[in-house]
C-alpha positions as CSV (number, residue, x, y, z in Angstrom):
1,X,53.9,-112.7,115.5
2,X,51.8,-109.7,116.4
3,X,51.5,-111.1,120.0
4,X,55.1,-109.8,120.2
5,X,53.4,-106.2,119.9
6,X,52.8,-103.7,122.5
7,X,50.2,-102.4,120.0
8,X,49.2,-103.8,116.6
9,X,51.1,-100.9,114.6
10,X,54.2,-101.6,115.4
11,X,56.4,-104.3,113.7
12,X,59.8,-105.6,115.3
13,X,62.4,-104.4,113.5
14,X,65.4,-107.4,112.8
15,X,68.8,-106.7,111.6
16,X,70.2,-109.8,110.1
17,X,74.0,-109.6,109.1
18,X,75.5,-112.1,106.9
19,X,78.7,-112.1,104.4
20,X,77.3,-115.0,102.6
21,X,74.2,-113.5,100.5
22,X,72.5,-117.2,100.5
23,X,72.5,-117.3,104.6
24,X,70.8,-113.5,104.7
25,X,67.9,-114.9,102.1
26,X,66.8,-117.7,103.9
27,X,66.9,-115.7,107.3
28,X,64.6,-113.0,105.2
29,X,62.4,-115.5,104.1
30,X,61.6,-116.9,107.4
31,X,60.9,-113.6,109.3
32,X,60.0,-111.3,105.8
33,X,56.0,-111.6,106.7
34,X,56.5,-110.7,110.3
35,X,59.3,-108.1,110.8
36,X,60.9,-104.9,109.1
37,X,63.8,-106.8,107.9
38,X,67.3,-105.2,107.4
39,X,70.5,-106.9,106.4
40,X,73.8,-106.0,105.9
41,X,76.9,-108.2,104.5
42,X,79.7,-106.7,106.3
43,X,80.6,-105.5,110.4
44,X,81.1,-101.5,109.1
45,X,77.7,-101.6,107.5
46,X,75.9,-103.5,110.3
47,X,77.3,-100.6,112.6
48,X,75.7,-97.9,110.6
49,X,72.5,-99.4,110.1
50,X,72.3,-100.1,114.3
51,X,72.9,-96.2,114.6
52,X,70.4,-95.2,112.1
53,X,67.7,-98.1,112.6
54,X,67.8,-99.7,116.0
55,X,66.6,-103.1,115.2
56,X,64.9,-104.6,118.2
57,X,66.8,-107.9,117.5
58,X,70.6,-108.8,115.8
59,X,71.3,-111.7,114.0
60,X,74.6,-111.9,113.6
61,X,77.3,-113.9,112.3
62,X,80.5,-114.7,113.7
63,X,83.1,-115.0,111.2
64,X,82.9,-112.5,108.3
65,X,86.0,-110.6,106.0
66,X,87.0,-107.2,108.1
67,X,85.3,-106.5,111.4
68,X,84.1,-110.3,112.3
69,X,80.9,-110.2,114.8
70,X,82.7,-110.4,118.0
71,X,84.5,-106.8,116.8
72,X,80.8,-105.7,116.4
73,X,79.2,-107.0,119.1
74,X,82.1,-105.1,120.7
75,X,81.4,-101.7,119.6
76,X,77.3,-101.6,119.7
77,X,77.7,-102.7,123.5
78,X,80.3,-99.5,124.0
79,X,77.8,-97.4,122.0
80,X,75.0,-96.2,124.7
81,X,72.9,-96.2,121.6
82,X,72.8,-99.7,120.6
83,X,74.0,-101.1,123.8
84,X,70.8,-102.7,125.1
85,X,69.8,-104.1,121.3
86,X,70.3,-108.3,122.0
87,X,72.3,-110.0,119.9
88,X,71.7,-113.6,118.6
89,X,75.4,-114.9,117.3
90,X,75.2,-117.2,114.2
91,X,78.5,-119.5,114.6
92,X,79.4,-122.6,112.6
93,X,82.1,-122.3,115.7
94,X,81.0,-125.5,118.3
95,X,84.1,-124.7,120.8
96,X,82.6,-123.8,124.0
97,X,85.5,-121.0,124.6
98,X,84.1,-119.9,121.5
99,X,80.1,-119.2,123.4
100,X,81.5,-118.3,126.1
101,X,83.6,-115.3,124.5
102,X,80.4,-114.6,123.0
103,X,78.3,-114.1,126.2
104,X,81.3,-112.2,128.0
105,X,80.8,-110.0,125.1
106,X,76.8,-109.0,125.4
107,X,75.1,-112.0,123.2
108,X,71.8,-113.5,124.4
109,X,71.5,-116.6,122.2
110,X,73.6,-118.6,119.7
111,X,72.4,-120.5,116.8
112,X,74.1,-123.5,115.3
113,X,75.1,-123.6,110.9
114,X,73.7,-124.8,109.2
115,X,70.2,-123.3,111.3
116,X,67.0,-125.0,111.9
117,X,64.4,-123.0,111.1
118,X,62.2,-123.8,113.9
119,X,64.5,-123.5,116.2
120,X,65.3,-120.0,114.6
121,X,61.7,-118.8,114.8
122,X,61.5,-119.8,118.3
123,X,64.7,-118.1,119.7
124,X,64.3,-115.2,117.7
125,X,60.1,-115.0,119.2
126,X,61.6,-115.4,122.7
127,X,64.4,-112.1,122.7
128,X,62.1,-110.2,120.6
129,X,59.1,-110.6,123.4
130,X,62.0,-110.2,125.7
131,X,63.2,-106.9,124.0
132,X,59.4,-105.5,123.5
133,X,58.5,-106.5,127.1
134,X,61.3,-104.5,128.6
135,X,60.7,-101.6,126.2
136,X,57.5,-101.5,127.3
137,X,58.6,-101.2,131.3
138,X,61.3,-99.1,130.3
139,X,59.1,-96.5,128.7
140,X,56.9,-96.3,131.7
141,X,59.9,-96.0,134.1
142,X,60.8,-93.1,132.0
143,X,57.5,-91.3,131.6
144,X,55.8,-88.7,134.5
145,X,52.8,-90.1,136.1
146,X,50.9,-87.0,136.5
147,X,51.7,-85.5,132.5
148,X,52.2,-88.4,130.5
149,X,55.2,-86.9,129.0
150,X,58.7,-87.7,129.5
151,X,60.8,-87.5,133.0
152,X,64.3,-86.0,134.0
153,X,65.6,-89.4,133.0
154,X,64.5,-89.4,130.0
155,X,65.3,-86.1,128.7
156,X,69.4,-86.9,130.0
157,X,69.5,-89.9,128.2
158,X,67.7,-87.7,124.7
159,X,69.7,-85.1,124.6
160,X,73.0,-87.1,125.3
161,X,71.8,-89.6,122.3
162,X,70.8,-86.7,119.8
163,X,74.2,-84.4,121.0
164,X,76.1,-87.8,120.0
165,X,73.7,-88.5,116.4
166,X,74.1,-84.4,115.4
167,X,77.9,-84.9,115.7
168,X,77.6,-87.6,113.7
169,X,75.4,-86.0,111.0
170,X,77.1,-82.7,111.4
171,X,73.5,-81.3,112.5
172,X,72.2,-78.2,114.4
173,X,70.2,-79.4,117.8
174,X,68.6,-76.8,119.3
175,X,67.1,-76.6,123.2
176,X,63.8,-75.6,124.6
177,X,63.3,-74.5,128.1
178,X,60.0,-73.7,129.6
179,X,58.8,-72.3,132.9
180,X,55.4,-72.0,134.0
181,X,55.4,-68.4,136.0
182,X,53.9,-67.8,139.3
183,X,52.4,-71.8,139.0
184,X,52.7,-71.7,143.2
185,X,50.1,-69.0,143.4
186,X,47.8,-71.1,141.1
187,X,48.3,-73.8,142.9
188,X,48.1,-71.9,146.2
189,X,44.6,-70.6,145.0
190,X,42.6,-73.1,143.3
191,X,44.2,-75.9,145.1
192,X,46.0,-78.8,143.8
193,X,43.7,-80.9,141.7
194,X,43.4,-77.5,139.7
195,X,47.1,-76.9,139.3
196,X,47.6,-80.4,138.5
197,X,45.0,-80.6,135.5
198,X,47.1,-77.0,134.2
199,X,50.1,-78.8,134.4
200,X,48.4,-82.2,132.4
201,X,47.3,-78.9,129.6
202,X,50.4,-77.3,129.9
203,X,52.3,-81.0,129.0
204,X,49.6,-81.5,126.4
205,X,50.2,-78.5,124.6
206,X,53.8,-78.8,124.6
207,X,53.6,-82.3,123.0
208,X,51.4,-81.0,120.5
209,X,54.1,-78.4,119.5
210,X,57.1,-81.4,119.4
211,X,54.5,-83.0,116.9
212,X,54.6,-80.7,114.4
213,X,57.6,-80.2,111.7
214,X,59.8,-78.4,112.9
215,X,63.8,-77.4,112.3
216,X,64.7,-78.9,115.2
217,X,64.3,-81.5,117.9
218,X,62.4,-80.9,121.2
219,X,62.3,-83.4,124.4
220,X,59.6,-82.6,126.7
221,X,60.6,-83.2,130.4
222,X,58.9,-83.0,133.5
223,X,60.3,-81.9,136.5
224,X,57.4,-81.7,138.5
């Protein structure tokens, strides 16, 4: 599985959500050795560990006591958060009205109960390489060519995400604005390859400073 990676560190995280504790163990058996595995046994508590985790992939069953999987799959595609996490729907449910409510919904995949394994494994390889490749292009749509540190874009989406997480947590968030004074004259003097390497060191620095702990949260954003 660690072709899936974008580097060998990184494990994809898989929420698997199940009311039936026997369905959620063999699921965690098959994918145990090759992803950070959470589950949860009810719709509420697979809500709360979307927010707090984002898995890269959802396994998630249909009907289940309280909020059934269509009323989640509802709210984590109206949650900017969690709305671009696929879903995989696990339905004993064969009605075709029944998949396609499912992909009017947000859902990528269904799986048929009782599963195959293999064919498991090989849906759930295919959205998670889907889900890693587009993080990957996503990321480098979002970052500034000449620092290496995150764009405009970037930053709007942040600080709308952590705003909606501190309100949430009933947390502080706290905002850090930097201007580099007189950079034109720089520029203007040592020409622009020099001003461009200040404003690599200047991005370079900042990042350093995000790194360390801290009481609060800092995006860096170029605007260059």
């Amino acid at each position: 599985m660690e072709t899936w990676l974008p580097h060998p560190h990184n494990r994809p995280k898989l929420l698997i959500v199940d009311d039936q504790p026997i369905n959620i163990r063999v699921l965690h058996e098959l994918f145990r050795e090759d992803c950070d595995v959470f589950m949860a046994t009810n719709g509420e508590q697979a809500i709360t560990v979307c927010q707090t985790q984002l898995p890269d992939l959802i396994l998630l069953d249909v009907v289940m006591e309280g909020v059934d999987g269509h009323e989640v799959c509802r709210r984590l595609k109206a949650d900017p958060a969690t709305q671009d996490i696929p879903i995989i729907f696990i339905t004993a449910q064969q009605q075709e009205s029944d998949e396609v409510l499912g992909l009017e919904l947000g859902a990528v995949d269904f799986i048929s109960k009782p599963i195959n394994p293999i064919i498991v494994r090989a849906r759930v390889r295919t959205h998670l390489t889907l889900k890693l490749q587009n993080d990957l292009l996503r990321s480098m749509a979002l970052m500034d060519g000449l620092t290496g540190v995150a764009n405009r874009r970037k930053f709007d989406e942040d600080i709308l995400a952590d705003w909606r997480q501190c309100f949430r947590e009933q947390k502080p968030l706290s905002l850090i604005m930097v201007d580099v004074d007189f950079f034109k004259r720089y520029n203007d003097q040592y020409g622009h390859q020099a001003g461009d390497s200040c404003l690599k060191s200047v991005a370079q620095a900042l990042s350093e400073t995000v790194r360390r702990p801290a009481f609060f949260k800092v995006v860096v954003a170029s605007t260059v």
